[in-house]
KOLVEX-789935 format. One record per residue (C-alpha): residue number from 1; residue in one letter; y, x, z. Coordinates in nm, 3 decimals. Example, Ala and Ser with C-alpha at 12.3 -4.5 7.8 and 13.67 -1.06 7.14 Angstrom:
BEGIN
{n->1&res->A&c2->-0.450&c1->1.230&c3->0.780}
{n->2&res->S&c2->-0.106&c1->1.367&c3->0.714}
END
This chain:
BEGIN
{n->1&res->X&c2->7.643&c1->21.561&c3->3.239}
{n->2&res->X&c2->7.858&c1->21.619&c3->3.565}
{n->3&res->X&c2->7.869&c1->21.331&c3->3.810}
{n->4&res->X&c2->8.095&c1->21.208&c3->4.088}
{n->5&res->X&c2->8.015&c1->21.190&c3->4.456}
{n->6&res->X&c2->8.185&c1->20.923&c3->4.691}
{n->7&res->X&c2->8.175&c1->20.944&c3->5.005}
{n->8&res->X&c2->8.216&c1->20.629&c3->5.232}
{n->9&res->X&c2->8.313&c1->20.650&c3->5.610}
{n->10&res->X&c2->8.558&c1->20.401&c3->5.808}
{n->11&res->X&c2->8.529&c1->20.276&c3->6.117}
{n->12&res->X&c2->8.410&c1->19.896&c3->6.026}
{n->13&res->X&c2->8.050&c1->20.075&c3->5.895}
{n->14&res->X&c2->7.909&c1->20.040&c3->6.214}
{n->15&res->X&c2->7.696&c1->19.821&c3->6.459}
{n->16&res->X&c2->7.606&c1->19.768&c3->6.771}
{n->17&res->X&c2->7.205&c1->19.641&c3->6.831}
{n->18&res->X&c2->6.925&c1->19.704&c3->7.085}
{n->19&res->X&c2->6.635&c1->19.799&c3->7.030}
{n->20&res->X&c2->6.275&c1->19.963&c3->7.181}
{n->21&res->X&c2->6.129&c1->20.282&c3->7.001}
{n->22&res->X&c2->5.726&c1->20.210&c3->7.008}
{n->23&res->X&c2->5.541&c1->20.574&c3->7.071}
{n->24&res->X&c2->5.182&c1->20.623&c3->6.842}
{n->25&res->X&c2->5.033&c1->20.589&c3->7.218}
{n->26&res->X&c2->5.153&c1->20.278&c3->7.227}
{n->27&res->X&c2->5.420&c1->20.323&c3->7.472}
{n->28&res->X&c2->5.744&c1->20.232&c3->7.443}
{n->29&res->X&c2->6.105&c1->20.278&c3->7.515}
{n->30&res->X&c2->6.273&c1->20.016&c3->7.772}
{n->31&res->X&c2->6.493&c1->19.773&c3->7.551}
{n->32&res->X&c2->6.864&c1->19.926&c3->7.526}
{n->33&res->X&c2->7.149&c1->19.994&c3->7.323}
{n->34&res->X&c2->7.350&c1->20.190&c3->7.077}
{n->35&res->X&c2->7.638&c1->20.179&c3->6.849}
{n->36&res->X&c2->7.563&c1->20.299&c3->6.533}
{n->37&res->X&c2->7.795&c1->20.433&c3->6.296}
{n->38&res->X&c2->7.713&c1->20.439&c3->5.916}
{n->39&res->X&c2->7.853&c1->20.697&c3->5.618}
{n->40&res->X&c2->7.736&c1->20.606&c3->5.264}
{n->41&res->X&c2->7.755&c1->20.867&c3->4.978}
{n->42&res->X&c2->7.703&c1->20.761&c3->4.621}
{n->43&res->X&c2->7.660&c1->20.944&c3->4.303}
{n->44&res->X&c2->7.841&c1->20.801&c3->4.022}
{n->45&res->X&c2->7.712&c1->20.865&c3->3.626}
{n->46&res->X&c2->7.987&c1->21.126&c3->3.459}
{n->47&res->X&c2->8.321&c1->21.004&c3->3.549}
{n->48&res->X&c2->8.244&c1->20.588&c3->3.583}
{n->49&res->X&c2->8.501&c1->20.403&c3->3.765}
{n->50&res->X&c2->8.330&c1->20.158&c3->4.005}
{n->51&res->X&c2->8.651&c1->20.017&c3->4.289}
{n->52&res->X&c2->8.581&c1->20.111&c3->4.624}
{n->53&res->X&c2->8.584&c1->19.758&c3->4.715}
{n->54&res->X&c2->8.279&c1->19.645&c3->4.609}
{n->55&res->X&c2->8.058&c1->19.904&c3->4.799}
{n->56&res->X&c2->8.270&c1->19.863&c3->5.106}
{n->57&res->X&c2->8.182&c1->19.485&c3->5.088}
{n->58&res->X&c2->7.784&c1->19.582&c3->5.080}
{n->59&res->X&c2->7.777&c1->19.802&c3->5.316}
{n->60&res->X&c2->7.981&c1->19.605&c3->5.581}
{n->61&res->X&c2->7.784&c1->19.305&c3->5.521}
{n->62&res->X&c2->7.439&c1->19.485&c3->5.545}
{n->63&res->X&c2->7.576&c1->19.624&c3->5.930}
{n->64&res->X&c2->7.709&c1->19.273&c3->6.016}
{n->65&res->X&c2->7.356&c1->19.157&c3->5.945}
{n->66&res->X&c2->7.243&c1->19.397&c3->6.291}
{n->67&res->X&c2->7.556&c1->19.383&c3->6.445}
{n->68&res->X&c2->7.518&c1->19.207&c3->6.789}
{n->69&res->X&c2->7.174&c1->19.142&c3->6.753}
{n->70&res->X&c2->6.797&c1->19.337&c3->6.905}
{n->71&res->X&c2->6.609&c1->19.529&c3->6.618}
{n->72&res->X&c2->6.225&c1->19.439&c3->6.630}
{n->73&res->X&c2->5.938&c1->19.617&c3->6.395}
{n->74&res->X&c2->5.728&c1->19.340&c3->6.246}
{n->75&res->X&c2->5.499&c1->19.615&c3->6.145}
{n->76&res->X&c2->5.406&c1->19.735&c3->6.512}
{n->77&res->X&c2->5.020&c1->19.762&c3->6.575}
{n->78&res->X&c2->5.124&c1->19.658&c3->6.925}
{n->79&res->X&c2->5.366&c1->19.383&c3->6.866}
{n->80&res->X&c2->5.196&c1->19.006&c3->6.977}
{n->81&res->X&c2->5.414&c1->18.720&c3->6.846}
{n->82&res->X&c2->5.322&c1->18.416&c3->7.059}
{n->83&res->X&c2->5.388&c1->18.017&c3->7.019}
{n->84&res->X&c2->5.746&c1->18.007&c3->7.102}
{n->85&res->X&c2->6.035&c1->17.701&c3->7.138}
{n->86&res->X&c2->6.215&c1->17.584&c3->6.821}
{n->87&res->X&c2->6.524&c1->17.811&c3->6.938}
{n->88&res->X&c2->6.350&c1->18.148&c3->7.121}
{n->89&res->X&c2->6.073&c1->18.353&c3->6.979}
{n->90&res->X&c2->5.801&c1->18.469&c3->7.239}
{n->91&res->X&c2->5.646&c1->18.827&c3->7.216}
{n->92&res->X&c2->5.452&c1->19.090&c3->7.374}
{n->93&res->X&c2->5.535&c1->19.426&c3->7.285}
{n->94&res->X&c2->5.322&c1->19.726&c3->7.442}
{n->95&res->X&c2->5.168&c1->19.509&c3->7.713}
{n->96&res->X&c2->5.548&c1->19.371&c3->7.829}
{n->97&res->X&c2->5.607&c1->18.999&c3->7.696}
{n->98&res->X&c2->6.026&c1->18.874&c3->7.595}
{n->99&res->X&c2->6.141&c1->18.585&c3->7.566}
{n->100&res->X&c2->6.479&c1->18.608&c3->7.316}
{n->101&res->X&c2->6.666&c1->18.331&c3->7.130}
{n->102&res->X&c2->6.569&c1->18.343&c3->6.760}
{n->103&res->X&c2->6.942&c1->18.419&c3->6.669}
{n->104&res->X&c2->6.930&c1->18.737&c3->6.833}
{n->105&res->X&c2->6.627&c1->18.852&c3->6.689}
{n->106&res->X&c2->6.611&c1->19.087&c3->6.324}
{n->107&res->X&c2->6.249&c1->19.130&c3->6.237}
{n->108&res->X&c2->6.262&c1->19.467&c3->6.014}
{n->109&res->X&c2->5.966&c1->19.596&c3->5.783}
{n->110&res->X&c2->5.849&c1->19.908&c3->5.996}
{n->111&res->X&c2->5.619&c1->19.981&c3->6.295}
{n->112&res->X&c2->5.870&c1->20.140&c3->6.540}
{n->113&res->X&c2->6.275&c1->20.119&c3->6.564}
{n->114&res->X&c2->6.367&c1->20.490&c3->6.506}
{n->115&res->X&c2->6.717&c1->20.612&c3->6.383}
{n->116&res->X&c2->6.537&c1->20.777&c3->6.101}
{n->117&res->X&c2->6.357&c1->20.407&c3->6.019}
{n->118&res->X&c2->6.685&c1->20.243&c3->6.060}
{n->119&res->X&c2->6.853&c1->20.486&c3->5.764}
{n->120&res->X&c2->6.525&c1->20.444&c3->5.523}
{n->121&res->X&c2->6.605&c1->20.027&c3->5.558}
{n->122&res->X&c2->6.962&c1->20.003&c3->5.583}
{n->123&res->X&c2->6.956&c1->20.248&c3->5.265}
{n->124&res->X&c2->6.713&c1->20.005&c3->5.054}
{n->125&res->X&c2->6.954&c1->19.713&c3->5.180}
{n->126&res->X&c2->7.266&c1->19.898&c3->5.011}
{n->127&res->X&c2->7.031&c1->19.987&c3->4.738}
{n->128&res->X&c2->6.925&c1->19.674&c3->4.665}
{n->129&res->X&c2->7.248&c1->19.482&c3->4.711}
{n->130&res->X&c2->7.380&c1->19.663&c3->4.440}
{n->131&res->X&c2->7.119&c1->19.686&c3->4.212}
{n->132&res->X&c2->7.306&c1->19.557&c3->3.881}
{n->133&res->X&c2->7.489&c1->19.954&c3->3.895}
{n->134&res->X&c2->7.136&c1->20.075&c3->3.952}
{n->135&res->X&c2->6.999&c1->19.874&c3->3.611}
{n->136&res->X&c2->7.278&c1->19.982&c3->3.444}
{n->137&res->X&c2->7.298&c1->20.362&c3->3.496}
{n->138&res->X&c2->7.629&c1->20.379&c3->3.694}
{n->139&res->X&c2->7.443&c1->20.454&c3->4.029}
{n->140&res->X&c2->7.252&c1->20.782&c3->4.006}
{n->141&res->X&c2->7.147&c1->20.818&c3->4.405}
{n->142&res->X&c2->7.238&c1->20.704&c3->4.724}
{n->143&res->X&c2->7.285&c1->20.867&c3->5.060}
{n->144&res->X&c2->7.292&c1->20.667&c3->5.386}
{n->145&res->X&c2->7.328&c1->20.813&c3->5.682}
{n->146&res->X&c2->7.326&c1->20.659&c3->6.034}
{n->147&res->X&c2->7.446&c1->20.776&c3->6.375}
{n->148&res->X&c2->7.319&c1->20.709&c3->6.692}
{n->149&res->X&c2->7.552&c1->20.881&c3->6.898}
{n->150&res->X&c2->7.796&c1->21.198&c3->6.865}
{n->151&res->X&c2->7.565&c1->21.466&c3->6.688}
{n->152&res->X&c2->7.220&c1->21.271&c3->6.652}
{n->153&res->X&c2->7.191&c1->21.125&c3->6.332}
{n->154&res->X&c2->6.939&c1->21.078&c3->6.023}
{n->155&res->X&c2->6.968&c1->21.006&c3->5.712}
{n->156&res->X&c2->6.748&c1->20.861&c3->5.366}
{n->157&res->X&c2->6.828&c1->20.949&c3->5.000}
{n->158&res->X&c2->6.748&c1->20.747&c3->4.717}
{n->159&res->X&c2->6.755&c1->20.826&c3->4.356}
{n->160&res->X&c2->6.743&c1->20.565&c3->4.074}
{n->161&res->X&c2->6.366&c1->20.629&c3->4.022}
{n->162&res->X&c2->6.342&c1->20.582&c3->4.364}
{n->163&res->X&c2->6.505&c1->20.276&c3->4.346}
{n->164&res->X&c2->6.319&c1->20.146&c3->3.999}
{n->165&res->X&c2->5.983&c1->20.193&c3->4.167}
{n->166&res->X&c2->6.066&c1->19.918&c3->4.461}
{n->167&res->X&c2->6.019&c1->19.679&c3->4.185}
{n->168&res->X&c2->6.351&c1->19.506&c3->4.379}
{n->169&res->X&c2->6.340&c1->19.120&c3->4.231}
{n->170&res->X&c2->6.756&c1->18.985&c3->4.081}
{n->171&res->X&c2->6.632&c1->18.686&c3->4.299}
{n->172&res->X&c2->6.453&c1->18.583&c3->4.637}
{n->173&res->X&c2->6.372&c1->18.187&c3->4.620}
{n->174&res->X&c2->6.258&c1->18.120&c3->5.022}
{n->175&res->X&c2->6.032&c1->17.800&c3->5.109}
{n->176&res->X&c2->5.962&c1->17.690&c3->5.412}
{n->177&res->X&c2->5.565&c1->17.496&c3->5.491}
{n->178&res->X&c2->5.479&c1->17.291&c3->5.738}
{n->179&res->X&c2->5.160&c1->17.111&c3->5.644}
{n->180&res->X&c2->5.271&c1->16.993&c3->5.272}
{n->181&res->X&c2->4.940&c1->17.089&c3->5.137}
{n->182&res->X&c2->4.956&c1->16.781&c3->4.865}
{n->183&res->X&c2->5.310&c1->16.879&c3->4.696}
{n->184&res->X&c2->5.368&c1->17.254&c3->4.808}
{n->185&res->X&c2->5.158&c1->17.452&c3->4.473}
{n->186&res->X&c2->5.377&c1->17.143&c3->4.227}
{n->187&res->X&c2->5.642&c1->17.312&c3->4.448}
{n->188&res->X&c2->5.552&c1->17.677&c3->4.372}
{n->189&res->X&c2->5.525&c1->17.657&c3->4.026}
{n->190&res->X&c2->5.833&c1->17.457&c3->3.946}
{n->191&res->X&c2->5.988&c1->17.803&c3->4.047}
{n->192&res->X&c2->5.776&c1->18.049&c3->3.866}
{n->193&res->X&c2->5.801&c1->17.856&c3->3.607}
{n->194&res->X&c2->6.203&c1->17.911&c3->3.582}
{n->195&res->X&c2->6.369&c1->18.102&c3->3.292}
{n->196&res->X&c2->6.486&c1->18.347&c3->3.473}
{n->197&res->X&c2->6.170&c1->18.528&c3->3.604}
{n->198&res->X&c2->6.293&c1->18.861&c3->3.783}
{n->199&res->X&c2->6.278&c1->18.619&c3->4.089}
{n->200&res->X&c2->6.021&c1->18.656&c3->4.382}
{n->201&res->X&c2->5.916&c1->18.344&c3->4.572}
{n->202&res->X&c2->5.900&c1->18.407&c3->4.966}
{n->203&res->X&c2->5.664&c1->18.106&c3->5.145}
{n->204&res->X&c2->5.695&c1->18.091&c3->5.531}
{n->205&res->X&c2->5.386&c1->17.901&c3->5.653}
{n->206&res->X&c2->5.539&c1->17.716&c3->5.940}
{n->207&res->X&c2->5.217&c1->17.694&c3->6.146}
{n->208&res->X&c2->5.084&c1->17.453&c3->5.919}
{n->209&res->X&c2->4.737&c1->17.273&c3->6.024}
{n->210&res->X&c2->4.628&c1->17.087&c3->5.743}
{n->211&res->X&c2->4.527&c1->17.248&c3->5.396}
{n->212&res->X&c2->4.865&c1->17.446&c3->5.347}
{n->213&res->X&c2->4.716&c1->17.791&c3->5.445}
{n->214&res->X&c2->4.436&c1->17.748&c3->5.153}
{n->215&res->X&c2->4.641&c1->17.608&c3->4.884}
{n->216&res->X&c2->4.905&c1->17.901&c3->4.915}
{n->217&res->X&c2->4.606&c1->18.175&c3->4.921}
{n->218&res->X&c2->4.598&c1->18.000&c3->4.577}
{n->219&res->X&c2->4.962&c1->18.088&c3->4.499}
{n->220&res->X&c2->4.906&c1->18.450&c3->4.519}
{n->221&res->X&c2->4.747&c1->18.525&c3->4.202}
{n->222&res->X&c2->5.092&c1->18.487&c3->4.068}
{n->223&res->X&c2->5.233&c1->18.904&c3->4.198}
{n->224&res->X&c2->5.611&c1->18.749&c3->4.314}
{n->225&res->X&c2->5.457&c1->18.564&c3->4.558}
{n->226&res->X&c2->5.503&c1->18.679&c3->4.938}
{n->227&res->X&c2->5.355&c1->18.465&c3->5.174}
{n->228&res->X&c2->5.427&c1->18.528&c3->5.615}
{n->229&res->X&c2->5.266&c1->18.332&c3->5.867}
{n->230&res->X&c2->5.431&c1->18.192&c3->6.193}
{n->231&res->X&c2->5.365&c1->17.996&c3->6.474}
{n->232&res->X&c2->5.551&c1->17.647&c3->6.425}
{n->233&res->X&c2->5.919&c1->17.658&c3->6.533}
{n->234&res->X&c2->6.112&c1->17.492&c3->6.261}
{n->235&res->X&c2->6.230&c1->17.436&c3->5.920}
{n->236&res->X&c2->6.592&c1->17.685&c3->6.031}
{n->237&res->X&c2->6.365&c1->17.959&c3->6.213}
{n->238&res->X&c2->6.130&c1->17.938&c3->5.914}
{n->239&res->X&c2->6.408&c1->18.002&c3->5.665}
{n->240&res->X&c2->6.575&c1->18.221&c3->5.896}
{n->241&res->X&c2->6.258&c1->18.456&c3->5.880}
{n->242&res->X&c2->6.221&c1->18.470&c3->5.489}
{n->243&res->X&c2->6.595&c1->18.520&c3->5.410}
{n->244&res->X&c2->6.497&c1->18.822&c3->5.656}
{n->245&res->X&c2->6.203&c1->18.977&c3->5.447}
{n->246&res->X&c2->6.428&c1->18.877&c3->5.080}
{n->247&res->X&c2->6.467&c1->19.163&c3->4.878}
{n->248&res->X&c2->6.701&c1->19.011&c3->4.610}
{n->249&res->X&c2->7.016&c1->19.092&c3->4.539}
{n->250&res->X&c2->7.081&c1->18.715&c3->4.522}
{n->251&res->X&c2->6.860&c1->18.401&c3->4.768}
{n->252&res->X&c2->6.799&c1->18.070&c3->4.716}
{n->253&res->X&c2->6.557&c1->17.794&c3->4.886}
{n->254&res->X&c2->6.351&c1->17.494&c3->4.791}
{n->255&res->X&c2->6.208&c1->17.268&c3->5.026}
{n->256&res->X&c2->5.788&c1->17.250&c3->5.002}
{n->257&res->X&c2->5.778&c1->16.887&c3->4.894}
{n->258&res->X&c2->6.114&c1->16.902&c3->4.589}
{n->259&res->X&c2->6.108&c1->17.060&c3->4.244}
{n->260&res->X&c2->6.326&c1->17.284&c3->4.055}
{n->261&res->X&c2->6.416&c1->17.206&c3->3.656}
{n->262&res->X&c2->6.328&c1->17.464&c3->3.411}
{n->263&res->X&c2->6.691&c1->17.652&c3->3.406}
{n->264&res->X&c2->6.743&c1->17.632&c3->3.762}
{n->265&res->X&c2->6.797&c1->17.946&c3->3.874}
{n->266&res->X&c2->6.959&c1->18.091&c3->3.541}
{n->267&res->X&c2->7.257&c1->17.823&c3->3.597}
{n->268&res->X&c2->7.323&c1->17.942&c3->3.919}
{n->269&res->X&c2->7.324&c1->18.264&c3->3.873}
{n->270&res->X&c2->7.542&c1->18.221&c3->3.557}
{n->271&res->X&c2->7.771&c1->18.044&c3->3.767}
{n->272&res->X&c2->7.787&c1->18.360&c3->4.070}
{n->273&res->X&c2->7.800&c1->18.606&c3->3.819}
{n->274&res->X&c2->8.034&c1->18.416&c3->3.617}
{n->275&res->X&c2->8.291&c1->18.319&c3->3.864}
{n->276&res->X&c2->8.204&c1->18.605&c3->4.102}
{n->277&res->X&c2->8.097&c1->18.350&c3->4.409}
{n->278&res->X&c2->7.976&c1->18.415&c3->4.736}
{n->279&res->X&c2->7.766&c1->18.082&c3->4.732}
{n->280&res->X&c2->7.725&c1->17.804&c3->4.445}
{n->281&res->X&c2->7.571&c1->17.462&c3->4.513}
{n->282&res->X&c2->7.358&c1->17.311&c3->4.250}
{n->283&res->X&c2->7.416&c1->16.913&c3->4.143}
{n->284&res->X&c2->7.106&c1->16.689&c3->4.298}
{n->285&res->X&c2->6.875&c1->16.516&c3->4.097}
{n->286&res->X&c2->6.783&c1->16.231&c3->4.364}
{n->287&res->X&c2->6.435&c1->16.050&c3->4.281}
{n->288&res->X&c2->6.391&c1->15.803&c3->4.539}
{n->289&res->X&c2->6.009&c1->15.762&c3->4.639}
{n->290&res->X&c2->6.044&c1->15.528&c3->4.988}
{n->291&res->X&c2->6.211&c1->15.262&c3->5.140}
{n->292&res->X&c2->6.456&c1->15.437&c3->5.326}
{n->293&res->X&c2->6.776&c1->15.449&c3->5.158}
{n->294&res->X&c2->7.057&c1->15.561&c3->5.401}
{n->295&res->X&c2->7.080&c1->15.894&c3->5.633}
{n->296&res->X&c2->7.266&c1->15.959&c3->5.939}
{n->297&res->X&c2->7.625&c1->16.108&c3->5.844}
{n->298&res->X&c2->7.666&c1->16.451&c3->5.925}
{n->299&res->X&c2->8.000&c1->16.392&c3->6.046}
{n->300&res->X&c2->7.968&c1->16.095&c3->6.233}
{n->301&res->X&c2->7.640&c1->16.089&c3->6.377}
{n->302&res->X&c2->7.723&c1->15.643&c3->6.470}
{n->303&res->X&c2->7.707&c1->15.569&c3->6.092}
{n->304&res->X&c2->7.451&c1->15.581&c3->5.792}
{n->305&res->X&c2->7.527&c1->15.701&c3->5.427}
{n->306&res->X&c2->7.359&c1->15.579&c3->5.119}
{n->307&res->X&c2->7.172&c1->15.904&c3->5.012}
{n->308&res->X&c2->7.421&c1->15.892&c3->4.655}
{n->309&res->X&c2->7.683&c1->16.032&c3->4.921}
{n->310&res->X&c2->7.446&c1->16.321&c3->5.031}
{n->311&res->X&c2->7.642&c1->16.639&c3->4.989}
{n->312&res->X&c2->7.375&c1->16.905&c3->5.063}
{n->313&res->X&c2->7.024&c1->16.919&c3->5.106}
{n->314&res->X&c2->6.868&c1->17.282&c3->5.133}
{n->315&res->X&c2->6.749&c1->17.343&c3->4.784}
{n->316&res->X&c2->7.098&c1->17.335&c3->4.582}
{n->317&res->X&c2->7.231&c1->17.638&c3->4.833}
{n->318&res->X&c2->7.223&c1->17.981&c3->4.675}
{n->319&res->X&c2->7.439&c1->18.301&c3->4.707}
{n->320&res->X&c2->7.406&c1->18.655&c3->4.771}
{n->321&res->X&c2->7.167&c1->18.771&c3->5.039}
{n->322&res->X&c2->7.413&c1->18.990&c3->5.293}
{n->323&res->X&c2->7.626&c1->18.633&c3->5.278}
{n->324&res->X&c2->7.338&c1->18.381&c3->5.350}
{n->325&res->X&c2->7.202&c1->18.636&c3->5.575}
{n->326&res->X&c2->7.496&c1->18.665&c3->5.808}
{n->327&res->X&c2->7.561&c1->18.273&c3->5.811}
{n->328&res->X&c2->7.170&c1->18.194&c3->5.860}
{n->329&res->X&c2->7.030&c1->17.821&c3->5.938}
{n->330&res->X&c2->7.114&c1->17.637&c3->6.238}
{n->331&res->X&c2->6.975&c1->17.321&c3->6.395}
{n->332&res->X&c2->6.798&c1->16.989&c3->6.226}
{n->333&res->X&c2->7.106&c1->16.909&c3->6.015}
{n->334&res->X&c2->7.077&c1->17.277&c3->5.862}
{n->335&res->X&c2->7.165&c1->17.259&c3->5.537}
{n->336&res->X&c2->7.518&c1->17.052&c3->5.544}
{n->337&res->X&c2->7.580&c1->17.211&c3->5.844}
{n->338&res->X&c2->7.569&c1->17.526&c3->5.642}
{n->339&res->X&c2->7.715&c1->17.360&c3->5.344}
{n->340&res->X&c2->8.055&c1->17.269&c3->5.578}
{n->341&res->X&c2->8.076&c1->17.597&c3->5.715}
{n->342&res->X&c2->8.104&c1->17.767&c3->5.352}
{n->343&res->X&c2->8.256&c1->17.529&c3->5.227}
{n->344&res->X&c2->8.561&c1->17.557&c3->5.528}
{n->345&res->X&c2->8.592&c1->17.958&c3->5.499}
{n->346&res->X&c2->8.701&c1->18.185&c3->5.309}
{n->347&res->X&c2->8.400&c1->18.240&c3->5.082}
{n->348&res->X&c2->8.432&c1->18.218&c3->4.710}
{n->349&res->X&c2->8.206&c1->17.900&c3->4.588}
{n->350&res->X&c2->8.163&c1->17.640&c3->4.375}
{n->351&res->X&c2->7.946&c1->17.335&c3->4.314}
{n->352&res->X&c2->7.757&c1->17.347&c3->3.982}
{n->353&res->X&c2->7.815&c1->17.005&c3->3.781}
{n->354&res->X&c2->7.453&c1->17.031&c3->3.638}
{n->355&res->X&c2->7.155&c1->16.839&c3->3.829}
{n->356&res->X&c2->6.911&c1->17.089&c3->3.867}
{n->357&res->X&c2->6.752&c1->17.052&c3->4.186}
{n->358&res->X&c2->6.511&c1->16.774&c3->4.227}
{n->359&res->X&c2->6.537&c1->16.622&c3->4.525}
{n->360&res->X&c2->6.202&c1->16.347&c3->4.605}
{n->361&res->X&c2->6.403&c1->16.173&c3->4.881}
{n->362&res->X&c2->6.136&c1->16.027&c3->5.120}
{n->363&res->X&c2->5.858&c1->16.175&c3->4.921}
{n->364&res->X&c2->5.664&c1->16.292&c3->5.264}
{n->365&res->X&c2->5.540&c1->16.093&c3->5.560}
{n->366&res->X&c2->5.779&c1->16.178&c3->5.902}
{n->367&res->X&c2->6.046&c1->16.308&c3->5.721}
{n->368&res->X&c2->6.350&c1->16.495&c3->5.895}
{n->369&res->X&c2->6.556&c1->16.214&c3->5.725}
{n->370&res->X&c2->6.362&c1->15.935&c3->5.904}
{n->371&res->X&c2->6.332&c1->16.117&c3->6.230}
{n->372&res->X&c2->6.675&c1->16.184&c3->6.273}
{n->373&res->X&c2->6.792&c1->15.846&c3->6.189}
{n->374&res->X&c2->6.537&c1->15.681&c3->6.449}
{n->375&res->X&c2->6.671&c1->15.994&c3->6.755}
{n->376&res->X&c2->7.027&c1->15.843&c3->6.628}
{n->377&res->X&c2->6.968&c1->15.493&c3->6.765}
{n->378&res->X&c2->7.030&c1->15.353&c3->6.465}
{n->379&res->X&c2->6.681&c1->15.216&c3->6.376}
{n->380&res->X&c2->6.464&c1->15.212&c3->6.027}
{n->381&res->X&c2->6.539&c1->14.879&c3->5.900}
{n->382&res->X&c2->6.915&c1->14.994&c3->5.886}
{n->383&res->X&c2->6.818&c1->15.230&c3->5.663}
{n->384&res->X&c2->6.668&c1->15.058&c3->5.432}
{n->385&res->X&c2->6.765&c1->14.877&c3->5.166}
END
């Protein structure tokens, strides 16, 4: 059966990042720059009609998730990630230490930052991003092809088998640990335990010291679970760092001490797939376990809420992966700070009525919550009951 070729080059398929090519010597390049420009090719089955739109949309969010920021290969033999701030990430790199804010930083899944390396990831990005075409037979290869600069390029190829043998997960669930040793594994399998099992679960160890490390060695019998280390720099950076290493065409989060319900997952993506959203919010299913019963207000940081009047926490946020990715997590108040920036854009989302997400409110010793309510002024006996 014939098939159709299209070819996609415009002058928003680009991006400008720095970067340091590491030599097997274990040299290295100084850190500089380039603007990259990307082309896309895809072969369609026979004569299926797939708008231009939608691959235009993947491939501009996969650049805007480099643009503007310094390329770094996780995988390096030579790469030493030290104990950094909450907002910079330390490293030595071939004998030279940096000192970068965490925002500017993309950790990719290779062991030197090559033109040819950036192709073969950018290409399982766009791969992956689309892969309901892929499952369904409308995609038969892809061709993505970066330039460097006029006349030095590379490219990578994938064909569906190609594609079919990444084992690519529908879903990426991301949790972030910092010594929850006594809930996290209740935590763990309240997600692989969902209906909807083409999901992987991706558990940042936030430079736990208590038991965490040993009870998520415990986790990995279960093959969908990923587990990276870190050294401690916060709940954002944490989550920041898994939505990185997500392969899913769609990510969601749970905190380490909450609890999903059985159908979870299958709501929400029923509801993105459904309404064709950016982001959906899951209803909160608040079980109270402490005294504390008010939290600072987001938007007026003088006042306390009852947590009934708790918009967001992070566990009800899912969307696609380019669109999380680009927006990332910000700050102690990450998750309605996140919440009010989707929710104030131009985004397609929606809240889901249903109460999936359970939410043990004050479940944990030194919670966020209390913390933030004491650095506030406002003082723990106003916020409880």
């Amino acid at each position: 059966m014939p098939s159709t070729f299209l070819h996609l080059s415009k002058d928003s398929f680009k991006f400008a990042a720095g970067h340091m090519t590491v030599f097997p010597d274990g040299t290295k390049e100084r850190l500089h720059g380039h603007n990259f420009q990307v082309a896309v090719t895809i072969e369609l089955a026979g004569d299926e009609f797939i708008a231009f739109a939608r691959f235009k949309q993947v491939i501009r969010a996969a650049c805007e998730t480099w643009d503007e920021r310094v390329l770094l290969p996780r995988l390096s033999p030579h790469l030493q990630v030290l104990p950094s701030a909450r907002q910079e990430i330390d490293f030595v790199l071939c004998g030279d230490r940096y000192v970068m804010p965490r925002g500017d930083v993309v950790w990719l899944d290779v062991d030197t930052v090559t033109t040819e390396k950036l192709a073969g990831q950018l290409c399982r990005i766009v791969a992956g991003d689309l892969l309901p075409l892929w499952a369904e037979g409308q995609i038969l290869s892809l061709d993505v092809r970066v330039e460097e600069t006029v006349g030095q390029a590379a490219s990578c190829r994938m064909s569906a088998a190609d594609v079919a043998s990444l084992n690519l997960p529908r879903v990426s669930i991301v949790m972030s640990c910092f010594n929850k040793a006594a809930t996290v594994a209740a935590s763990a399998k309240s997600v692989l335990a969902q209906t909807h099992r083409d999901l992987e679960l991706v558990i940042i160890d936030d430079g736990s010291t208590d038991d965490s490390p040993q009870v998520l060695e415990g986790l990995k019998s279960d093959s969908r679970v990923r587990i990276e280390r870190m050294a401690n720099a916060g709940q954002a950076a944490a989550l920041n760092l898994g939505v990185s290493l997500a392969r899913g065409e769609y990510v969601g989060f749970i905190d380490a001490d909450d609890e999903y319900h059985p159908d979870h997952v299958e709501a929400l993506i029923g509801a993105c797939d459904g309404g064709g959203l950016d982001v959906a919010f899951a209803g909160i299913d608040i079980v109270q376990c402490g005294s504390q019963t008010h939290v600072v207000d987001y938007y007026d940081r003088s006042r306390l809420i009852p947590i009934s009047e708790i918009d967001c926490v992070t566990g009800i946020i899912f969307g696609k992966r380019p669109v999380l990715a680009r927006l990332g997590f910000v700050g102690d108040y990450l998750d309605i700070d996140l919440y009010h920036r989707v929710t104030t854009s131009a985004l397609k989302w929606a809240k889901v009525d249903r109460k999936t997400y359970r939410y043990y409110f004050g479940r944990c010793q030194g919670s966020n919550s209390a913390r933030m309510v004491e650095e506030a002024g406002l003082g723990q006996e106003k916020a409880q009951a």
